[in-house]
PyMOL Python script that loads the backbone (N, CA, C, O; Angstrom):
from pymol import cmd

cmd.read_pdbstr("""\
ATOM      1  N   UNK A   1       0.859  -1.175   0.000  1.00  0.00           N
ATOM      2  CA  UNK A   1       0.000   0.000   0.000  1.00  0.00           C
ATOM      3  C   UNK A   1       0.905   1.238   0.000  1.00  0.00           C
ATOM      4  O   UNK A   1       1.847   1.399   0.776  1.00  0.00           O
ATOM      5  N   UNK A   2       0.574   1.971  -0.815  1.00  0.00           N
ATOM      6  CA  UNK A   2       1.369   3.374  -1.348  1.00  0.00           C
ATOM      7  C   UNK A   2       1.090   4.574  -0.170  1.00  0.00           C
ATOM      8  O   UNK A   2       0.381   4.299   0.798  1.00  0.00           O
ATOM      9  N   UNK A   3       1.497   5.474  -0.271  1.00  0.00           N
ATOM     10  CA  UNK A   3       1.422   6.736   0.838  1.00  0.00           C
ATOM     11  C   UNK A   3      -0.055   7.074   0.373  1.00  0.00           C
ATOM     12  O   UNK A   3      -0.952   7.277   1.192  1.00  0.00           O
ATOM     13  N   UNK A   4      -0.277   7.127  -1.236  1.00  0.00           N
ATOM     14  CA  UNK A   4      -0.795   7.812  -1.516  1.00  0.00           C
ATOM     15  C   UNK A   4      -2.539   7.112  -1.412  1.00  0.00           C
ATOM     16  O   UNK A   4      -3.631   7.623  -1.662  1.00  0.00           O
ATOM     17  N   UNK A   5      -2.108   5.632  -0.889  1.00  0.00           N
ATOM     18  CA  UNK A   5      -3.262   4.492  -1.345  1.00  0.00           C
ATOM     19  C   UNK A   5      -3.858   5.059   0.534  1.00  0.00           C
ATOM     20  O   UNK A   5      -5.043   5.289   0.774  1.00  0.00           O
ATOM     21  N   UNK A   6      -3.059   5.141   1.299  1.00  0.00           N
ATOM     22  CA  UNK A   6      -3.401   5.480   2.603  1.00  0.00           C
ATOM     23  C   UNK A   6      -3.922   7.138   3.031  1.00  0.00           C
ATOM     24  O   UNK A   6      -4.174   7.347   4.218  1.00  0.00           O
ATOM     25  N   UNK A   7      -4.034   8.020   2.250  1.00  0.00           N
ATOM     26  CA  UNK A   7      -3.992   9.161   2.306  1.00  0.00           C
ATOM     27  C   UNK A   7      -5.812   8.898   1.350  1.00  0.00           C
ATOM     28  O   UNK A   7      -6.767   9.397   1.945  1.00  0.00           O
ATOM     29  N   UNK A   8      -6.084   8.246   0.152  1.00  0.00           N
ATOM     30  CA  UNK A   8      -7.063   7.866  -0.200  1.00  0.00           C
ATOM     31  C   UNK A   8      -8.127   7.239   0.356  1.00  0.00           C
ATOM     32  O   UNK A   8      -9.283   7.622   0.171  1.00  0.00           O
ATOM     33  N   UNK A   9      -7.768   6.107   1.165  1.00  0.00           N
ATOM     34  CA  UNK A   9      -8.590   5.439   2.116  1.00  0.00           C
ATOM     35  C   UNK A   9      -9.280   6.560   3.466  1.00  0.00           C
ATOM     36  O   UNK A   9     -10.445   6.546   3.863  1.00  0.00           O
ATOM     37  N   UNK A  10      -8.125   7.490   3.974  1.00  0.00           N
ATOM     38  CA  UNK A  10      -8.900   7.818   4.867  1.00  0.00           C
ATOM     39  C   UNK A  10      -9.304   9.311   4.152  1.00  0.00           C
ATOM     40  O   UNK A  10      -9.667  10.221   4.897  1.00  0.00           O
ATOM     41  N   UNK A  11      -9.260   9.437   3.307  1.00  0.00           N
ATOM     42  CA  UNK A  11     -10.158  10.216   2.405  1.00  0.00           C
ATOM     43  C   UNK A  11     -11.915   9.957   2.251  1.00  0.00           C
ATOM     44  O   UNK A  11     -12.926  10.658   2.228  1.00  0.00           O
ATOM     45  N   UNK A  12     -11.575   8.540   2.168  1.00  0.00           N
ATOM     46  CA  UNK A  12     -12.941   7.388   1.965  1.00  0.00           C
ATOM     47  C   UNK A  12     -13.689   7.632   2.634  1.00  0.00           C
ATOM     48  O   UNK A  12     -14.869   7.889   2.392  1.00  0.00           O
ATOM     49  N   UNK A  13     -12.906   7.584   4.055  1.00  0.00           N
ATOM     50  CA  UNK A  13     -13.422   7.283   5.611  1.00  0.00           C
ATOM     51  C   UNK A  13     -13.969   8.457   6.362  1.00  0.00           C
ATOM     52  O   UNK A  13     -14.847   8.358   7.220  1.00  0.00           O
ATOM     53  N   UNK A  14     -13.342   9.685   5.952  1.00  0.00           N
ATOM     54  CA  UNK A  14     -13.903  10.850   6.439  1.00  0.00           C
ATOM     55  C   UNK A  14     -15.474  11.437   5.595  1.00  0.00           C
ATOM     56  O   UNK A  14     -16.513  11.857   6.104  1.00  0.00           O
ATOM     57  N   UNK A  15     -15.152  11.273   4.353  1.00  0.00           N
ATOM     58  CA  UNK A  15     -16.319  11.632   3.288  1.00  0.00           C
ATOM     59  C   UNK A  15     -17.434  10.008   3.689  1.00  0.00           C
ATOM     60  O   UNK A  15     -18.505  10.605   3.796  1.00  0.00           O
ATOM     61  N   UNK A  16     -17.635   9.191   3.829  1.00  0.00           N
ATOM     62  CA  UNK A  16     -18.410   8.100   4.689  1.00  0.00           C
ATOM     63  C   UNK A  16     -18.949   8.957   5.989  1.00  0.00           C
ATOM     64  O   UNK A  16     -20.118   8.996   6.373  1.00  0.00           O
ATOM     65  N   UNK A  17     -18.007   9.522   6.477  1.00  0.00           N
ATOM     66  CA  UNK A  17     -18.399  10.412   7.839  1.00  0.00           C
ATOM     67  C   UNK A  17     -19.458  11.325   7.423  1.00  0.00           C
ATOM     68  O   UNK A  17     -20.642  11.478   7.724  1.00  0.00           O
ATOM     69  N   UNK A  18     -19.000  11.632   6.985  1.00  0.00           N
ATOM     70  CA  UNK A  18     -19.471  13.372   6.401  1.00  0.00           C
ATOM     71  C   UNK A  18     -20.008  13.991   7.501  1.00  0.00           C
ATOM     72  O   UNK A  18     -21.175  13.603   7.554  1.00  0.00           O
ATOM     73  N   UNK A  19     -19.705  15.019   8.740  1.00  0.00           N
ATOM     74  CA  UNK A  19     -20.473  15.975   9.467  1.00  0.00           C
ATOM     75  C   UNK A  19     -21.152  16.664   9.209  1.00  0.00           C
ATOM     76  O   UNK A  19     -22.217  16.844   9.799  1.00  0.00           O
ATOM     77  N   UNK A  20     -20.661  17.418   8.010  1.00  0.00           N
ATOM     78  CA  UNK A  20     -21.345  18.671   7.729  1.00  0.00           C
ATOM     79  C   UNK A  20     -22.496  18.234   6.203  1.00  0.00           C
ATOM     80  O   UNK A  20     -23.385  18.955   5.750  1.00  0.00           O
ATOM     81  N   UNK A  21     -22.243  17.402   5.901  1.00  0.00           N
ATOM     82  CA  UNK A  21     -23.495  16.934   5.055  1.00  0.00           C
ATOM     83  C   UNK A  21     -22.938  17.570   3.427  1.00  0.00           C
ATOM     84  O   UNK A  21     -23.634  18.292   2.713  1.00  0.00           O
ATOM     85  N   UNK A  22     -21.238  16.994   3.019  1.00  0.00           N
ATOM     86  CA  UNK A  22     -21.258  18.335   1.723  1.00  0.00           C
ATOM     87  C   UNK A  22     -20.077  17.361   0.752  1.00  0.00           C
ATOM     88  O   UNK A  22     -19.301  17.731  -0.129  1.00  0.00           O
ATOM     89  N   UNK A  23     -20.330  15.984   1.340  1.00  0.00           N
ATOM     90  CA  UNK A  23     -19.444  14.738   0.321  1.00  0.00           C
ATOM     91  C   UNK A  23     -19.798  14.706  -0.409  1.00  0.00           C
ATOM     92  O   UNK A  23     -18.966  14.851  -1.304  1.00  0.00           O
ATOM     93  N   UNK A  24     -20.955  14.548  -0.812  1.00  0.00           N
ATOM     94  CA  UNK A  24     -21.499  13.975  -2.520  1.00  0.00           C
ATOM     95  C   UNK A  24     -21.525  14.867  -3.277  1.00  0.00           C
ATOM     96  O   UNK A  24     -22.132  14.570  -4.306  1.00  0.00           O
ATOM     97  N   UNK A  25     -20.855  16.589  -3.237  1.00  0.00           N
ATOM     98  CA  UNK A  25     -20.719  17.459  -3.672  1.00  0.00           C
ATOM     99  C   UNK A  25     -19.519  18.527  -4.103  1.00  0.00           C
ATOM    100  O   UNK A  25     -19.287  19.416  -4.923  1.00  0.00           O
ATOM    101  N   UNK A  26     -18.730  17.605  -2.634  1.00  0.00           N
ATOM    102  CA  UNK A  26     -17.593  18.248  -2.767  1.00  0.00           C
ATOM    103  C   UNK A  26     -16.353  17.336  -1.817  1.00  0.00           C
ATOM    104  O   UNK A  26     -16.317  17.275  -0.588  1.00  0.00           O
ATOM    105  N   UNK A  27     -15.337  16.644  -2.837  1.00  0.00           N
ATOM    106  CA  UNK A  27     -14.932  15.083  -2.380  1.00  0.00           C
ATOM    107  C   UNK A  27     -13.596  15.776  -1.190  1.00  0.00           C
ATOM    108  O   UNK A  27     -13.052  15.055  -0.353  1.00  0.00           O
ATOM    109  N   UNK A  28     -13.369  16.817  -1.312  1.00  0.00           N
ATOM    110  CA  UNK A  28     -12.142  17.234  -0.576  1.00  0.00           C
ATOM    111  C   UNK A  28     -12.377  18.274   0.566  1.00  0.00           C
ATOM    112  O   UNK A  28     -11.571  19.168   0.823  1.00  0.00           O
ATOM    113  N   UNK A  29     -13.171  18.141   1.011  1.00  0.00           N
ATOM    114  CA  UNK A  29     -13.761  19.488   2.122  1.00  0.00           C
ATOM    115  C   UNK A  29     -13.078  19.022   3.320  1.00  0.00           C
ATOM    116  O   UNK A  29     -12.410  19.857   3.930  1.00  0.00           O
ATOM    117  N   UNK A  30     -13.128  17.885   3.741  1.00  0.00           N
ATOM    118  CA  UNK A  30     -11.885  17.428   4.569  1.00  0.00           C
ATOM    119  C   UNK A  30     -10.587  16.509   4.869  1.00  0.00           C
ATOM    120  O   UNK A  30     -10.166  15.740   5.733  1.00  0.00           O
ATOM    121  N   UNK A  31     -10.124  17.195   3.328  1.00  0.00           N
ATOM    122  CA  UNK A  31      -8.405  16.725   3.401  1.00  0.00           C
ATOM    123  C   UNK A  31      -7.763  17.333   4.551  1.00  0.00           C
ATOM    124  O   UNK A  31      -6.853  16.824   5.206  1.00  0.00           O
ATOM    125  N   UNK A  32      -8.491  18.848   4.813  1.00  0.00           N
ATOM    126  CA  UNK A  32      -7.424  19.390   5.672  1.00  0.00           C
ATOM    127  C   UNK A  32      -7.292  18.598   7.168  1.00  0.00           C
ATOM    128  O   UNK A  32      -6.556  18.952   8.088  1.00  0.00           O
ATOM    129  N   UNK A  33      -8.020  17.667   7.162  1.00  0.00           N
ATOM    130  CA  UNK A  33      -7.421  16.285   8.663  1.00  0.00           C
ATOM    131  C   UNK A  33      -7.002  15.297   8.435  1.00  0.00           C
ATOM    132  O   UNK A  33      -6.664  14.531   9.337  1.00  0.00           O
ATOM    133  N   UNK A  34      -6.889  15.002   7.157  1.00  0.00           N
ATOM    134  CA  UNK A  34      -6.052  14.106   6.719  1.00  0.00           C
ATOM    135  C   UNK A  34      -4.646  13.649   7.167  1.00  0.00           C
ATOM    136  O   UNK A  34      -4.342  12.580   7.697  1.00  0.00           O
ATOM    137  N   UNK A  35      -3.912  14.619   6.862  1.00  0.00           N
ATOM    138  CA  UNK A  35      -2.496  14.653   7.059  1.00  0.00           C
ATOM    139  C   UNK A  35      -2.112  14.855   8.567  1.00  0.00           C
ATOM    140  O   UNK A  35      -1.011  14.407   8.885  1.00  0.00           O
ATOM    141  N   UNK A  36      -3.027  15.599   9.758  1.00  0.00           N
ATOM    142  CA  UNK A  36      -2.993  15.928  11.012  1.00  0.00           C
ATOM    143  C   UNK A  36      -3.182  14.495  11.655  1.00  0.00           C
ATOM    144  O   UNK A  36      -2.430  14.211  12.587  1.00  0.00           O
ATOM    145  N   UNK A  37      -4.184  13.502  11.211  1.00  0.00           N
ATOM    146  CA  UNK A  37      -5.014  13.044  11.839  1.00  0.00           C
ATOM    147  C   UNK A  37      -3.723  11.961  10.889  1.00  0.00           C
ATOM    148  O   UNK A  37      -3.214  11.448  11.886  1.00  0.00           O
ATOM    149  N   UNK A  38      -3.048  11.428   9.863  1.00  0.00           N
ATOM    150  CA  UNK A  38      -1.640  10.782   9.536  1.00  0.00           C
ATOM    151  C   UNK A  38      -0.773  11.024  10.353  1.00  0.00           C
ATOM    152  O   UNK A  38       0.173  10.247  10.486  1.00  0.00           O
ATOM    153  N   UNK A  39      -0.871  11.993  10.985  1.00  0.00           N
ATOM    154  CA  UNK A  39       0.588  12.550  11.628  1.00  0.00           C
ATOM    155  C   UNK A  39      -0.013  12.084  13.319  1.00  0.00           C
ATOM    156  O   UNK A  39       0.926  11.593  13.947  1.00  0.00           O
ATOM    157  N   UNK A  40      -0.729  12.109  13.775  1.00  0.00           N
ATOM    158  CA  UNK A  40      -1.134  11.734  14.941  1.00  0.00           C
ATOM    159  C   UNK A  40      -0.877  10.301  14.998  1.00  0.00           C
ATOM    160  O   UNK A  40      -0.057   9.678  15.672  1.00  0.00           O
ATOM    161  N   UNK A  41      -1.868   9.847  14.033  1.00  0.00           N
ATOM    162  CA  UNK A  41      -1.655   7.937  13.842  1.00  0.00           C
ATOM    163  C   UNK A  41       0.187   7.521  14.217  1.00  0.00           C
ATOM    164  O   UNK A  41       0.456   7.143  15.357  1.00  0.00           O
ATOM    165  N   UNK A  42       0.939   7.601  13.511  1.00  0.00           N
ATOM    166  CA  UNK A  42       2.389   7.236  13.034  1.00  0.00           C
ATOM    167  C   UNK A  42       2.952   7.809  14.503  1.00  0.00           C
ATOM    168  O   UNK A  42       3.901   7.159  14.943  1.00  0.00           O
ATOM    169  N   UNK A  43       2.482   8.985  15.360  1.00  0.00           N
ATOM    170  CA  UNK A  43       3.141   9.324  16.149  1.00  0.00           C
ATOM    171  C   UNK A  43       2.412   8.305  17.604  1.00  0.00           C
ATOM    172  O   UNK A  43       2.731   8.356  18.792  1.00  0.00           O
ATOM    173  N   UNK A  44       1.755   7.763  17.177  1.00  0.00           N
ATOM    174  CA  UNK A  44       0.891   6.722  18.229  1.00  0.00           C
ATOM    175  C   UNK A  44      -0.310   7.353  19.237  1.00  0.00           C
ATOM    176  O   UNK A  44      -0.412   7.362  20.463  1.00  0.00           O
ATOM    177  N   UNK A  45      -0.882   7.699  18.523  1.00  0.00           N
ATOM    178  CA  UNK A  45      -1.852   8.633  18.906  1.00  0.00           C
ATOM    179  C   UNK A  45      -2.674   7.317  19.254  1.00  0.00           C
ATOM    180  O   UNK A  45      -2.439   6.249  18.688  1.00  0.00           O
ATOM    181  N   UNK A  46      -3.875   7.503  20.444  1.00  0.00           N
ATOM    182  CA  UNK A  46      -4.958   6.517  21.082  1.00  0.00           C
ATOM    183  C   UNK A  46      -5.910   6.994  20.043  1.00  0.00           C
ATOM    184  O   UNK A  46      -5.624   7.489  18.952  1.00  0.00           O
ATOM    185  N   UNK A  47      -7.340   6.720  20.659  1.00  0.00           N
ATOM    186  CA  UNK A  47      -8.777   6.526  19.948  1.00  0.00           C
ATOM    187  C   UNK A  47      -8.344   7.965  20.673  1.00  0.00           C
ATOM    188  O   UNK A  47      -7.712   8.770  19.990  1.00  0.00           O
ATOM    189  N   UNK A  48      -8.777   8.385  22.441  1.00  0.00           N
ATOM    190  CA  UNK A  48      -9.448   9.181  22.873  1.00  0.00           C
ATOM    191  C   UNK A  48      -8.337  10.477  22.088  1.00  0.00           C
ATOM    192  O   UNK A  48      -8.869  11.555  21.822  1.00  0.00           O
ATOM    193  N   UNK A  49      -7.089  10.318  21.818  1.00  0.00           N
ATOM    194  CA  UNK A  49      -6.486  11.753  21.050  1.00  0.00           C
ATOM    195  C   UNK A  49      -6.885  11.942  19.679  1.00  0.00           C
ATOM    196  O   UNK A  49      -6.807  13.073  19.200  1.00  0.00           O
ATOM    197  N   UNK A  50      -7.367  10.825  18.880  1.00  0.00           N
ATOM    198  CA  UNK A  50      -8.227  10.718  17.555  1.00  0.00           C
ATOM    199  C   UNK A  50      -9.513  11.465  18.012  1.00  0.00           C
ATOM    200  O   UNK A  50      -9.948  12.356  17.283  1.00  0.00           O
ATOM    201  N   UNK A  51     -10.174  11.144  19.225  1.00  0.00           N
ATOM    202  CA  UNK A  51     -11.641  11.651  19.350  1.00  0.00           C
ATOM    203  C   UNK A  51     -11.516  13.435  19.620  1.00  0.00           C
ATOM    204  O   UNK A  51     -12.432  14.171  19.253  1.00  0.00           O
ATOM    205  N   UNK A  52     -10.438  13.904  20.209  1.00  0.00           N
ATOM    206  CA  UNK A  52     -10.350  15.265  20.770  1.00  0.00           C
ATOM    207  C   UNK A  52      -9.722  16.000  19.375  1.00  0.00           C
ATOM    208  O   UNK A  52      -9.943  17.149  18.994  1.00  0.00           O
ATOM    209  N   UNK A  53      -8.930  15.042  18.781  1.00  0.00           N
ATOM    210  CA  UNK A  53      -8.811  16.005  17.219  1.00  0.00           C
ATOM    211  C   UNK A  53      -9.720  16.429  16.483  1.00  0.00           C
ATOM    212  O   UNK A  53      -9.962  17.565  16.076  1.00  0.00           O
ATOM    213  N   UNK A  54     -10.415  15.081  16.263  1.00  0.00           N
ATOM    214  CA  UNK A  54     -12.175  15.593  15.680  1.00  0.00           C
ATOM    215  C   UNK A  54     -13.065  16.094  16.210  1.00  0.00           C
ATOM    216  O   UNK A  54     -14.091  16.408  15.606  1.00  0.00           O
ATOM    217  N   UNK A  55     -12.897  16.269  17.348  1.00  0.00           N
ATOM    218  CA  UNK A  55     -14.059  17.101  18.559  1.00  0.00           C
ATOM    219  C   UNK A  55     -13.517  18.754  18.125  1.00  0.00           C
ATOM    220  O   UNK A  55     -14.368  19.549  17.724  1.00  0.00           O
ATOM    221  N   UNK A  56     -12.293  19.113  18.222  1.00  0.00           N
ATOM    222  CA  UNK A  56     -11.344  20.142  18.081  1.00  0.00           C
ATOM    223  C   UNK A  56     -11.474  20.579  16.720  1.00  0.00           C
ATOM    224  O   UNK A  56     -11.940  21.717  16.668  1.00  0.00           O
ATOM    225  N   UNK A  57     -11.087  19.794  14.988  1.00  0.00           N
ATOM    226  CA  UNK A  57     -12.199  19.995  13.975  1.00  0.00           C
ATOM    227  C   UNK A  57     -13.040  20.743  13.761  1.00  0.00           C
ATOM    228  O   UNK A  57     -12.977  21.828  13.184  1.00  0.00           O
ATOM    229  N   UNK A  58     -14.264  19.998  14.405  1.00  0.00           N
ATOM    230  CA  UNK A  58     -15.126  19.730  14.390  1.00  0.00           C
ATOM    231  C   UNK A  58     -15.946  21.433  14.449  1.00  0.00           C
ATOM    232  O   UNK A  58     -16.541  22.042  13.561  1.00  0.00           O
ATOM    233  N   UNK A  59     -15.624  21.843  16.028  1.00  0.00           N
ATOM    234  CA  UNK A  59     -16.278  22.595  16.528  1.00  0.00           C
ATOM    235  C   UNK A  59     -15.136  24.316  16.284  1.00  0.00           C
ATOM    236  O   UNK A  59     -15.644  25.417  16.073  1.00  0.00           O
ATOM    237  N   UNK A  60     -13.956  24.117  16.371  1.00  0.00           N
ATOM    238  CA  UNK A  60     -13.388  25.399  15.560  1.00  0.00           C
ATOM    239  C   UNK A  60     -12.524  25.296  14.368  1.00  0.00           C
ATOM    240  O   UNK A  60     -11.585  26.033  14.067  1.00  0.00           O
ATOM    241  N   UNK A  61     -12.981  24.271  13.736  1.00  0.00           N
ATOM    242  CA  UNK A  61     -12.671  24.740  12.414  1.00  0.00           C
ATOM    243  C   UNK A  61     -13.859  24.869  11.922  1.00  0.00           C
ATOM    244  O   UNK A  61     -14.499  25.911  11.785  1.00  0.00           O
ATOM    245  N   UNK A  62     -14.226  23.566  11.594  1.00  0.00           N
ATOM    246  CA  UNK A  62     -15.942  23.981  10.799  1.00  0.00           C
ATOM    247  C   UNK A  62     -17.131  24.851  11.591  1.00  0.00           C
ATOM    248  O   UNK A  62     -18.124  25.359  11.071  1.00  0.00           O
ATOM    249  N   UNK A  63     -16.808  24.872  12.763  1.00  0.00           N
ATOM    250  CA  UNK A  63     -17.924  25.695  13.460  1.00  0.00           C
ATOM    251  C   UNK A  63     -19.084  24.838  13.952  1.00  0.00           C
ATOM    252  O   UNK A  63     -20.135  25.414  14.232  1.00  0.00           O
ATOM    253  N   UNK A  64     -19.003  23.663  14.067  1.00  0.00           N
ATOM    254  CA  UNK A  64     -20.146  23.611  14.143  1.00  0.00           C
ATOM    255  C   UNK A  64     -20.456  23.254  15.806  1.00  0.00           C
ATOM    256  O   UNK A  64     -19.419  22.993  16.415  1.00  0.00           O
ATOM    257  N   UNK A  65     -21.830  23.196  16.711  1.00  0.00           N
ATOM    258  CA  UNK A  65     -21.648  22.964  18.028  1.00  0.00           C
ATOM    259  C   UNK A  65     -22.506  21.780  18.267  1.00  0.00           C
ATOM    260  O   UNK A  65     -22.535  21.470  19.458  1.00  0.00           O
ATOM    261  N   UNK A  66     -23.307  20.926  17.383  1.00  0.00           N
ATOM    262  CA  UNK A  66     -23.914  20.198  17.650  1.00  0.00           C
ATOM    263  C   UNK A  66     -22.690  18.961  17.885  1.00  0.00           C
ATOM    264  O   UNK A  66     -21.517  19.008  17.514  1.00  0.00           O
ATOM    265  N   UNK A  67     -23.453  17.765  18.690  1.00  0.00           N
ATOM    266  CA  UNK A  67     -22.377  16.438  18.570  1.00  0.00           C
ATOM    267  C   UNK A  67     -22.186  15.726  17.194  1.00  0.00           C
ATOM    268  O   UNK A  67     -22.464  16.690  16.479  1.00  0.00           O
ATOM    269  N   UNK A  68     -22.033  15.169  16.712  1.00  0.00           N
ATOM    270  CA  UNK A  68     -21.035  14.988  15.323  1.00  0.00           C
ATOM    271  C   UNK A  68     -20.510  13.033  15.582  1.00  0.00           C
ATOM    272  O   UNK A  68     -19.812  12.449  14.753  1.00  0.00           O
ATOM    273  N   UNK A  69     -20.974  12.447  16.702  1.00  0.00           N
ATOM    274  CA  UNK A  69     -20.545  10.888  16.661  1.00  0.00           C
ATOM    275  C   UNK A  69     -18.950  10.936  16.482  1.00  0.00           C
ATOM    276  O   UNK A  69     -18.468   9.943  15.937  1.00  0.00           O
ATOM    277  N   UNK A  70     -17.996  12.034  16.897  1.00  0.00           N
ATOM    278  CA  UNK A  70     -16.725  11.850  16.776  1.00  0.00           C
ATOM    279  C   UNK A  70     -16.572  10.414  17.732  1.00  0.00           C
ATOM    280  O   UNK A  70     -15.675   9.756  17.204  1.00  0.00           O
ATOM    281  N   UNK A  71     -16.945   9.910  18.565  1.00  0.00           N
ATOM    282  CA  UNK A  71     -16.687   8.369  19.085  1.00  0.00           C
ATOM    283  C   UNK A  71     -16.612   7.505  18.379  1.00  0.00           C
ATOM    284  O   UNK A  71     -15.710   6.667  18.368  1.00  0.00           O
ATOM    285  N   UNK A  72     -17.641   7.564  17.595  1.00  0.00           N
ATOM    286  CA  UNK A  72     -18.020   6.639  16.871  1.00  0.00           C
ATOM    287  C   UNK A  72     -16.396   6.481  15.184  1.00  0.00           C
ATOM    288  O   UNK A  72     -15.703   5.630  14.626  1.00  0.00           O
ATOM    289  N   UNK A  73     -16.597   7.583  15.169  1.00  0.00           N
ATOM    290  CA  UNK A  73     -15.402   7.705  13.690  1.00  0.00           C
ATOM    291  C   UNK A  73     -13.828   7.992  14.737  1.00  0.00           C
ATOM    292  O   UNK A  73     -12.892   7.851  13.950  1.00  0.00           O
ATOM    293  N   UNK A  74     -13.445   8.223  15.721  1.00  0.00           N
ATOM    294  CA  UNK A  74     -12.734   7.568  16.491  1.00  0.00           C
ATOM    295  C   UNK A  74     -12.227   5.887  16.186  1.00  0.00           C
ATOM    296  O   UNK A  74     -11.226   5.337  15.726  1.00  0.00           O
ATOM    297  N   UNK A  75     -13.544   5.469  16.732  1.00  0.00           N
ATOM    298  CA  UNK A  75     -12.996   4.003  16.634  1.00  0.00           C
ATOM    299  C   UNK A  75     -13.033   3.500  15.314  1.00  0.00           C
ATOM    300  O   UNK A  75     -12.610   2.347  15.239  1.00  0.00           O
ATOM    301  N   UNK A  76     -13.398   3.992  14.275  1.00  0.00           N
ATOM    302  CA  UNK A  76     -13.788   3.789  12.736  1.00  0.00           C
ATOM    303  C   UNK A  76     -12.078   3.620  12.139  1.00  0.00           C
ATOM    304  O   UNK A  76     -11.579   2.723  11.459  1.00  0.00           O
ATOM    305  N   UNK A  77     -11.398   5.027  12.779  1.00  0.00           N
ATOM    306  CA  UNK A  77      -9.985   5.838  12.716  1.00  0.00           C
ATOM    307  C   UNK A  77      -9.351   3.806  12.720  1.00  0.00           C
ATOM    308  O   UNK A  77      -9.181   2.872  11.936  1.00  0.00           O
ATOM    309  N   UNK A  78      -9.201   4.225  14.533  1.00  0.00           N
ATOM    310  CA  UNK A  78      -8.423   3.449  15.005  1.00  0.00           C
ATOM    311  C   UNK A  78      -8.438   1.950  14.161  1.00  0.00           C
ATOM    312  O   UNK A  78      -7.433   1.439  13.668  1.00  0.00           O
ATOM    313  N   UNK A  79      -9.762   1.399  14.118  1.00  0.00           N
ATOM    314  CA  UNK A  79      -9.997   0.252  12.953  1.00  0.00           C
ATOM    315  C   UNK A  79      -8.919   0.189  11.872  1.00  0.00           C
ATOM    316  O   UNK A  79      -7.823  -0.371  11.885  1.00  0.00           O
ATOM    317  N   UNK A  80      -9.429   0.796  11.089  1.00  0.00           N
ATOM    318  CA  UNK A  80      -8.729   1.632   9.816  1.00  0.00           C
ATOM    319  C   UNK A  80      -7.544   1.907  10.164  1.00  0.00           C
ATOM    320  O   UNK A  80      -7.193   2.122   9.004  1.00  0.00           O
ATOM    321  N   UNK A  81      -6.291   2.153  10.950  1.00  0.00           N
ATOM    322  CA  UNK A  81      -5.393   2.300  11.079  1.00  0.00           C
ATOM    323  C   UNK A  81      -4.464   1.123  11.314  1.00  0.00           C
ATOM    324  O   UNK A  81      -3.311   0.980  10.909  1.00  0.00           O
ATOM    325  N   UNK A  82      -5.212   0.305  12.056  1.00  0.00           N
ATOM    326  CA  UNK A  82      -4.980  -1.144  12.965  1.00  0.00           C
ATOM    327  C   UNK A  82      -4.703  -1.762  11.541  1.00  0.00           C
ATOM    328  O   UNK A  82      -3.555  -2.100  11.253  1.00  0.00           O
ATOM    329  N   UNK A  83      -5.740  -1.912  10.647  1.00  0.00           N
ATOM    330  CA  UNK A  83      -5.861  -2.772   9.340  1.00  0.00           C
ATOM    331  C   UNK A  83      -4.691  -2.363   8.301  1.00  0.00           C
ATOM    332  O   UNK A  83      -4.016  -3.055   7.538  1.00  0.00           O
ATOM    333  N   UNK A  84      -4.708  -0.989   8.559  1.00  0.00           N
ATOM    334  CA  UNK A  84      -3.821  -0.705   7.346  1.00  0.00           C
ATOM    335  C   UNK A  84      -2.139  -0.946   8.170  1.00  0.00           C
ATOM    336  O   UNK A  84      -1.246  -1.494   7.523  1.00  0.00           O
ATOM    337  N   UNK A  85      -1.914  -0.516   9.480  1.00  0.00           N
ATOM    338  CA  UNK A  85      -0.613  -1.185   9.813  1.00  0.00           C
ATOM    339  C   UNK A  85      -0.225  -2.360   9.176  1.00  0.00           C
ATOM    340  O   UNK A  85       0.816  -2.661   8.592  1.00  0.00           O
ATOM    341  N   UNK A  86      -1.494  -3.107   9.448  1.00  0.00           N
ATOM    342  CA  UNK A  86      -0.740  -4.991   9.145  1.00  0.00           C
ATOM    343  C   UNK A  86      -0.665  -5.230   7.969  1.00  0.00           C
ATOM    344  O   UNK A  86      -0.329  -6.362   7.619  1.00  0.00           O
ATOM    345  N   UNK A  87      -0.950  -4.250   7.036  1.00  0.00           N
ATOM    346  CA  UNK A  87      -1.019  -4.875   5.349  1.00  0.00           C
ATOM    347  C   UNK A  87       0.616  -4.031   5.225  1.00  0.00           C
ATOM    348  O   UNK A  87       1.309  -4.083   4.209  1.00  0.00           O
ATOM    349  N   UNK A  88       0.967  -3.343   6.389  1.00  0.00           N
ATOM    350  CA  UNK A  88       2.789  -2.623   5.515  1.00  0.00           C
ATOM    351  C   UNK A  88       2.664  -1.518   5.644  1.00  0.00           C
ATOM    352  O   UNK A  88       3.639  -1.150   4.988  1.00  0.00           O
ATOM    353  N   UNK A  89       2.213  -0.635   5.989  1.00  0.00           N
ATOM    354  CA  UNK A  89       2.114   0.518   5.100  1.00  0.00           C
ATOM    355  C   UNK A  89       2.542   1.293   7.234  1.00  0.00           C
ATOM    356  O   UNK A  89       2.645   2.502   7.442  1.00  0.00           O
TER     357      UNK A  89
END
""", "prot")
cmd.dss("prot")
cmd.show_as("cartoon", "prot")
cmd.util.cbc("prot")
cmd.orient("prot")
């Protein structure tokens, strides 16, 4: 699996998320956690520092104040990270 095959997947995984309701319209609205939320993973980041990045996101970048299931795409993260460790990458 390529940098670029892992940078795609959780591309996948965030637009699957979608918070703000604006994937099927617009595929890159949140690359910008991509690479934060790469850089957390590799540095051994838990679920609960995955959950406070997207809580943090969530509420001052996009603005928004309602809850958002960051728990839930937390453990989605961590999944997805677990899986893609063991294939190499």
């Amino acid at each position: 699996m390529t940098a670029a095959d892992v940078y795609d997947d959780l591309r996948r995984l965030l637009n699957a998320w979608d918070p703000i309701g604006v994937a099927d319209s617009v595929d890159d609205e949140y690359d910008c956690m991509i690479g934060p939320l790469l850089d957390r993973l590799r540095d051994g980041a838990d679920r609960e520092q995955i959950r406070t990045f997207l809580h943090h996101e969530l509420i001052d970048h996009f603005g928004l104040s309602l809850p958002y299931e960051e728990d839930g795409m937390a453990d989605r993260v961590m999944v997805w990270w677990t899986s893609t460790r063991v294939r190499g990458t």
